[in-house]
Structures are given as C-alpha cells and as structure tokens.
C-alpha positions, 0 to 999 in steps of 0.5 A: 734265866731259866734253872733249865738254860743254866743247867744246860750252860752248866753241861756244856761247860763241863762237857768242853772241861771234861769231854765227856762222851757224846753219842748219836744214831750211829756213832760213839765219839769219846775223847781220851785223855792222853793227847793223842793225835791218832784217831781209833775207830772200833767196829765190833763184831756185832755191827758187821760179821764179815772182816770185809764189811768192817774195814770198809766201815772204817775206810769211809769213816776215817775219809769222812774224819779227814774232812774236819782238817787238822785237829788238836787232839784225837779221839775215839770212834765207836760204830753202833750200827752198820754204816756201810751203806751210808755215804761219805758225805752223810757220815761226816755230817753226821759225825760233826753234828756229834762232834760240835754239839 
C-alpha cells in the first residue's frame, strides 16, 4: 500500500477516535465530548441579519437532522453561508455527505 492510502486510513481513524471536526460548503459539524443527545445548531449574525431568516435556517436544518433517525450522541452544527434558500432534501444530503465522510 501506497504511504498516501495509509496516512488517509490513519486520518480516519483518528478522525472516528477523536471526531474531529468536519466541514463542507455550508456547514460546521463538530462532535462534543460530553455525550449529549442534543443537537445545537449556531447560525450567527453574519450568515442571515434578520432573526426571522436565522430561525427558518434552523427550522430546516433540524427537519433535514431528523431524517438521519435515532442517533448515539449529538453534535454541533454551525452554518457558514446562508442555507435558506436550500431545500430540505438538499441539506440533508448535504449534511451526511459531511457527517458519514
């Protein structure tokens, strides 16, 4: 096996061992270490101005986290861009896409 294969195997691994936090186009996904069940969602200021726009944001994001079922343990979900627009659909391919990298 390649030294490249392996240090990829090796990222995973500790990626699985610490959860470490991933990213994509939209989104944040970080894993607390505290064995949480609860789900937090952060969508600042500088994603969407008005209060309105930011609760919708969470409102789709959290029906597009209640597709992934019954899970072990939460996490923490931050917003990089302004996913209003978006479908439900598209954020939860989205997020597991992120969250089962």
């Amino acid at each position: 096996k390649t030294s490249q294969e392996k240090s990829k195997r090796q990222k995973k691994a500790l990626r699985v061992r610490k959860m470490l936090p991933k990213s994509s186009k939209n989104f944040v996904v970080k894993f607390p270490k505290t064995s949480t069940r609860n789900d937090t969602i952060i969508v600042s200021k500088a994603v969407a101005k008005r209060a309105v726009d930011r609760n919708r944001i969470k409102r789709i994001t959290k029906e597009a986290l209640v597709k992934f079922g019954d899970r072990q343990a939460g996490l923490v979900l931050i917003v990089k861009n302004n996913v209003a627009s978006l479908k439900s659909q598209e954020i939860y391919e989205e997020l597991n896409d992120l969250i089962n990298k």
